[in-house]
N, C-alpha and C positions, 0 to 999 in steps of 0.2 A: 664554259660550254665547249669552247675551244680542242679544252685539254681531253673531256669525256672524251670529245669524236673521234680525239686521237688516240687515245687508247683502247676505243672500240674499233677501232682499222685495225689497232695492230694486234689485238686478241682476234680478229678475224683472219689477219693476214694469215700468225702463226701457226692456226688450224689449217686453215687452206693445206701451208708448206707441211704441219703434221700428217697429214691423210695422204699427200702423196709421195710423201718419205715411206709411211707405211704401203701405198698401192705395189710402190717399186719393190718395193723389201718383197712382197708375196710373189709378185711375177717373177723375180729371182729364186726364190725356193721355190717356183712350182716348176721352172728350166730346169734346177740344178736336180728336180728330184726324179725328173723325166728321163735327164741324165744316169740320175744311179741307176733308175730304174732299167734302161738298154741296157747299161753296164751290166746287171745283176742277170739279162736273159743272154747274154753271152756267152759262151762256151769258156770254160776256166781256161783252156790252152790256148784263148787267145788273145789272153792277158799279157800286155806286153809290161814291163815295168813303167814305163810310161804313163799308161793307162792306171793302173795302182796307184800311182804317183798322184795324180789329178785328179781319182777317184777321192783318196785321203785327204787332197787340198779343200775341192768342195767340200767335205765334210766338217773339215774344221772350220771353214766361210759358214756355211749353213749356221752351226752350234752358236759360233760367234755371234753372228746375229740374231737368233732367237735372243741368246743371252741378253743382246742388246737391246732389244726390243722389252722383253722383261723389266732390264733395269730403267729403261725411261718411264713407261710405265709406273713404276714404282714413285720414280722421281716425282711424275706428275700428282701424284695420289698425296705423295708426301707433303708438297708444296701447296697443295689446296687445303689438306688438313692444318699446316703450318699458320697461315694466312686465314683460316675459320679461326684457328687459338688466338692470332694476334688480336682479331676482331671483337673475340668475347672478352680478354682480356682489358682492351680499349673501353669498351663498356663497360666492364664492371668499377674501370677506374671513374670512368665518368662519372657513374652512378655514384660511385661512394663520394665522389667530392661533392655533387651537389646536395648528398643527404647532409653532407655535413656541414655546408653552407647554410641551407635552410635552419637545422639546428643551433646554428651560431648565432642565426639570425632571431630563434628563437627566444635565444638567452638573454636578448635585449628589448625585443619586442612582444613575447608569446603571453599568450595564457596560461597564467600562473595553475600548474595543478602540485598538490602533493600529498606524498602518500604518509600520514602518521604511524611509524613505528614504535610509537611507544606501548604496545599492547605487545607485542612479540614475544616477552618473557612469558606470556598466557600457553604458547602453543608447544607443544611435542616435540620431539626431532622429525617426525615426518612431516606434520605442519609447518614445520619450519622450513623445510626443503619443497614444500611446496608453494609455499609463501616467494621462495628464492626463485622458483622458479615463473612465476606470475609476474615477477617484477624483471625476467629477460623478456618476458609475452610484448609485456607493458612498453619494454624501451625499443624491441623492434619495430613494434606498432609505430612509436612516435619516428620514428627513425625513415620509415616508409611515408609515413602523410606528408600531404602536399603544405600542411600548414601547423607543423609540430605546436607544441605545447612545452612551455619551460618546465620542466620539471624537478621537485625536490622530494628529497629522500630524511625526513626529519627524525629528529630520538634514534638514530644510528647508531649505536656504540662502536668502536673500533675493533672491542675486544667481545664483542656481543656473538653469540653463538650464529644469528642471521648475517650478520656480517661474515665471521669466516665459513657460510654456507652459501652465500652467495658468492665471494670469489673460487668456493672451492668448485661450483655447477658452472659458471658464468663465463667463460672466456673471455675474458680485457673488462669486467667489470669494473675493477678501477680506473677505466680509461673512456667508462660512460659518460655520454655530454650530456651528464645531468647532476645539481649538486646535492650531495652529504655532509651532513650535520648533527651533531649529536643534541643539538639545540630544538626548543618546541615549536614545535608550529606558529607559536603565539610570539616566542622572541624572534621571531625570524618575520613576523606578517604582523602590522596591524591588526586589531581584534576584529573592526568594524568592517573589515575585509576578506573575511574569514567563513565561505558558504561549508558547512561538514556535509559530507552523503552519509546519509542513512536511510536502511529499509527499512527503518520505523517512525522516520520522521512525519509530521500530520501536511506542511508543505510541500506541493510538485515544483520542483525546477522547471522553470517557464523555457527560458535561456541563455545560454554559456556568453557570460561577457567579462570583454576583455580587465576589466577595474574590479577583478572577483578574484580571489585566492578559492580553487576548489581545493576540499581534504578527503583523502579517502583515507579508511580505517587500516590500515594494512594487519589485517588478520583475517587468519584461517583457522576455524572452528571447525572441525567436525562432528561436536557434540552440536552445534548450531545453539549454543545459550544465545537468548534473545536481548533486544537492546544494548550490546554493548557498548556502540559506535554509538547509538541516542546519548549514552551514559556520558560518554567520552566526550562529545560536544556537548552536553548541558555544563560537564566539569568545566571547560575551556571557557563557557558562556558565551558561546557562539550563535549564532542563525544557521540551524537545520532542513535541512530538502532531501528532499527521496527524488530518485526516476520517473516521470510521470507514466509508469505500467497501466494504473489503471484507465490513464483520462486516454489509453493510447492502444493500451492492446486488450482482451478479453481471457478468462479461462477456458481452456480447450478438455472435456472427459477424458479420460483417461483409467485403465483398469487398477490404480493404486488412489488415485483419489489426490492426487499429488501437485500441488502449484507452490512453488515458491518464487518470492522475490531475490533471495541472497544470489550477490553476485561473488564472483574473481573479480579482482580490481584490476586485470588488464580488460574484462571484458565490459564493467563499467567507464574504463579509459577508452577504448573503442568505440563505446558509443557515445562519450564525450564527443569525441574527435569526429567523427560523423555528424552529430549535430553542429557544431561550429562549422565545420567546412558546408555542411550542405543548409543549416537552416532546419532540417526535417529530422522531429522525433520518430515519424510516422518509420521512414527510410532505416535511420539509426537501429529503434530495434527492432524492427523484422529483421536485420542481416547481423545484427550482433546479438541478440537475444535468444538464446538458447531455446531450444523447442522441448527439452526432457524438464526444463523448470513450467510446466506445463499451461504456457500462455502463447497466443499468437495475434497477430497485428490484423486486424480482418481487411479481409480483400474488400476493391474495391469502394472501399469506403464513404467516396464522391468528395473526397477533399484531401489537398494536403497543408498540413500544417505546417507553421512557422514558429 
């Protein structure tokens, strides 16, 4: 408290001494201009060299000082911008260690999520780069919450076309705190631990717990063929759940007639993440559930859920 009070004296002092450094500055150029000024209604012949002489000194006093004035000025501007840089600086390192603590943290204690790549060979080159890009959404996302989630990357290949499309979009993707594997879901996780997301599945996910490997399908369809991910976890011979959309939100008309359930798997990992930190499906998808997939969470409802 000590030290505040004392560097607020002396940021006050130094203003004080700024403002009358400046006062003085002005009362001298408004003397010395009073000055030229008599000089300049004087008769040219009776200019003595003297006079010329002292005329020219002021002048160069005068210029000096403005300049002088100028350059503190300057100084000042520079050093409060310098001192905002260091500040944002300071935080953003802040910020990034503690993302990264958390996710370290994650890596030993988290909620297992992962994403199944083994369908990937199904998609396009643009699918596929959009795929790549769902899974920078996805790790941001974890990377910002308060309470990450472990995440893995399974059926990775090395030499897999999603593989060198995600280093080629992704900046430091190899240097994501999340692991890759070219191994199955299934050798990597106990089977009896193994919940798949699917929009077709007939089970709602109640809620996100920690002794549960979630899978999401990592594909992008734009032809949308149906069941795939049902397909993909009946192969595995897994326990299936869907989002609870309907026990939670309604259909909204629309001029196409248009509702669907299919998500991006960053924006079903968001509202993962949502539901686990907060407890509420209700919360989760109203702020992550898309309003153009033509469903909304009804207002005021009289409850919230758990």
């Amino acid at each position: 408290m000590t030290q505040v009070v004392s560097e607020s004296s002396e940021g006050q002092t130094n203003g004080v001494l700024e403002m009358m450094e400046l006062l003085c500055i002005d009362v001298l150029e408004e003397e010395e201009e009073q000055v030229l000024q008599s000089s300049d209604n004087t008769e040219p012949t009776q200019f003595s060299k003297n006079v010329l002489r002292k005329q020219r000194h002021w002048e160069r006093k005068l210029a000096a000082r403005k300049s002088k004035r100028k350059e503190e000025k300057l100084r000042r501007k520079l050093n409060r911008c310098s001192g905002h840089s260091e500040q944002l600086q300071i935080s953003k390192r802040v910020t990034k260690a503690a993302a990264e603590e958390r996710l370290a943290e994650a890596r030993t204690n988290g909620v297992k999520v992962c994403v199944d790549l083994s369908m990937s060979h199904r998609m396009s080159d643009k699918e596929t780069s959009r795929l790549a890009a769902q899974l920078r959404r996805l790790y941001g996302a974890n990377k910002r919450a308060s309470r990450p989630f472990h995440v893995f990357l399974t059926s990775l290949r090395e030499d897999s076309r999603l593989m060198a499309e995600c280093v080629r979009m992704n900046d430091g993707f190899l240097n994501y705190a999340m692991e890759r594997t070219e191994r199955s879901c299934l050798d990597v996780f106990p089977q009896e631990s193994v919940v798949y997301l699917s929009p077709d599945a007939e089970e709602a996910l109640e809620q996100v717990e920690r002794d549960k490997v979630y899978v999401l399908g990592g594909l992008v369809d734009e032809s949308v063929q149906k069941t795939l991910s049902l397909s993909r976890a009946k192969e595995l011979g897994v326990r299936v759940a869907r989002l609870p959309i309907d026990e939670h939100m309604r259909k909204t008309p629309n001029d196409k007639n248009f509702h669907s359930k299919i998500l991006a798997i960053n924006q079903v990992f968001d509202i993962m993440l949502t539901v686990f930190d907060t407890g509420s499906w209700t919360k989760a998808l109203d702020e992550y559930f898309p309003r153009a997939k033509g469903y909304v969470v009804p207002q005021n409802n009289g409850h919230d859920d758990t």
